[in-house]
C-alpha positions in Angstrom: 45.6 -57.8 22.4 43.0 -60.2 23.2 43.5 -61.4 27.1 40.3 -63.5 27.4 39.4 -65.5 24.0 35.8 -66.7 25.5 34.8 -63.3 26.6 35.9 -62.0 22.9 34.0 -64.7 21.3 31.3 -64.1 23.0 30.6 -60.4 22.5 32.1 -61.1 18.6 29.0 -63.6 18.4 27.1 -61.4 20.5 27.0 -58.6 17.8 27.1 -60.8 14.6 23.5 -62.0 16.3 22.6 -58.2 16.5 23.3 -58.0 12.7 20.9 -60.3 12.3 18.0 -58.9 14.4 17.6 -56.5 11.3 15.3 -59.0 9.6 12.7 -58.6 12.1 12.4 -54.8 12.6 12.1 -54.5 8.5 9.4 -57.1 8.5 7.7 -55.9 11.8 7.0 -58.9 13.1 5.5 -56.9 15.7 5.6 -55.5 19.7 6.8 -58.4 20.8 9.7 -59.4 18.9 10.2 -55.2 19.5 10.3 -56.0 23.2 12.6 -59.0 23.2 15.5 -56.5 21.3 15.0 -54.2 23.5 15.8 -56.8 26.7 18.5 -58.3 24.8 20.3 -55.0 24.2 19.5 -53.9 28.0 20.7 -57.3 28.9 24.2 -56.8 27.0 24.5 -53.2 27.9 24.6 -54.5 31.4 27.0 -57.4 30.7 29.4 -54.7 29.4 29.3 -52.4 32.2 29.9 -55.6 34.5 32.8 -56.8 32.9 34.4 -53.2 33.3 34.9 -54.0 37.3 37.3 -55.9 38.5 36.1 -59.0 40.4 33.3 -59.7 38.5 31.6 -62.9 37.7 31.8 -62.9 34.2 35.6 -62.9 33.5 36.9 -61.9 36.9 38.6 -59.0 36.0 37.8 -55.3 35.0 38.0 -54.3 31.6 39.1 -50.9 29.6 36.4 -48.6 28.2 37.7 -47.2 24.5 36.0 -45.7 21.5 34.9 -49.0 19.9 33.0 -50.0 23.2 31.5 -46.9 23.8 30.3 -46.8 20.2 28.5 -49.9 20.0 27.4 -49.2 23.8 25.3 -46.0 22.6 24.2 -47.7 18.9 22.4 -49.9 21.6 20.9 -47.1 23.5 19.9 -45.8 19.8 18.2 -49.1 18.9 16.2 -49.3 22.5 15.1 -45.4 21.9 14.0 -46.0 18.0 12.2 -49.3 18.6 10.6 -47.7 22.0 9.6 -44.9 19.9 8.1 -47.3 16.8 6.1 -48.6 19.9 4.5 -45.9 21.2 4.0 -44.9 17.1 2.1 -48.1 16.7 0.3 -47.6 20.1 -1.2 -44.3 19.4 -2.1 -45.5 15.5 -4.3 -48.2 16.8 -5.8 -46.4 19.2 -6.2 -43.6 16.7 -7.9 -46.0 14.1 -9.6 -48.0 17.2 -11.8 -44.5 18.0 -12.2 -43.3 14.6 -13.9 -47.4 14.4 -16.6 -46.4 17.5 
């Protein structure tokens, strides 16, 4: 079932991490902590899709695609569309509140 242990690890740590990035969307520590989730998830989406093809750096091999992948694959698009959104939300408030201040 599990043919590489370190690249298992590393995605299972990988996503207990994620879990933890709740803590600063609910306390909006603001646009830049916003910006850094939204690397980090473009950073492991790419990981993924380069671990799919054989020969790659990562783990040298290519890797199957199934329904668990592809679901945590798109919860990531999700999370880089919402927080994108929140941004341009917060954007547009500020500058709202910044010409109702002139």
């Amino acid at each position: 079932m599990f043919h590489n242990i370190p690249n298992v690890t590393f995605f299972l740590g990988s996503g207990i991490a994620q879990l933890f990035w709740v803590i600063p969307m609910i306390r909006r520590w603001g646009k830049v902590w916003y910006y850094v989730g939204i690397a980090g998830n473009i950073a492991f989406i790419l990981l993924y899709i380069v671990t799919r093809f054989p020969g790659n750096p990562v783990n040298g091999r290519g890797g199957d695609v199934d329904m668990v992948d592809l679901t945590c694959e798109f919860a990531q698009l999700a999370y880089i569309a919402i927080t994108s959104i929140i941004i341009a939300k917060e954007h547009k408030s500020k500058h709202i509140v910044k010409e109702k201040i002139e």
